[in-house]
Phi, psi and omega in degrees: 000306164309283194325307181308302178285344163300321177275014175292143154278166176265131210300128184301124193253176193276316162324322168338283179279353156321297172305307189303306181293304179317320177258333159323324178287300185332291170292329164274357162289273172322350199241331187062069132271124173281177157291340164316259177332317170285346160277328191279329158321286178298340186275300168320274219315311214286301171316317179300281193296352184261005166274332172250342195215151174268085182298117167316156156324296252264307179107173187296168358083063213230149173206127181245126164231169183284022189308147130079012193072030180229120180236156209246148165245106179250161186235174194217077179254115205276144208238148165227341171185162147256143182318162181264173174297132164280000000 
């Protein structure tokens, strides 16, 4: 029963994904990505990526962060089957 709690994660609380969202604007503010830009950044990726895998409804993702003075572009794409080989 400890164990079990111990290995839980701790759940995203709304402050959190405040936070979290809060500093995306940020770094995307400081970066100049516009929403223009963070769409056609998904529309390439979704044009790439859609020749191998069959992308969901929910669509792409984009998340930009700051660590350590390195900022990262991570992506989120709900994958629904792969394409077959051409």
């Amino acid at each position: 029963m400890i164990l079990n709690f111990l290995k839980r994660k701790p759940k995203d609380n709304s402050s959190n994904l405040a936070k979290a969202r809060l500093s995306n604007i940020l770094v995307s503010d400081r970066l100049k990505v516009t929403p223009e830009i963070a769409e056609q950044i998904k529309r390439k990726i979704h044009e790439s990526l859609n020749q191998y895998i069959e992308i969901g409804e929910e669509g792409i993702k984009l998340e930009l962060n700051n660590k350590s003075g390195i900022v990262t572009l991570s992506t989120t794409v709900p994958v629904k089957k792969l394409r077959k080989g051409k």
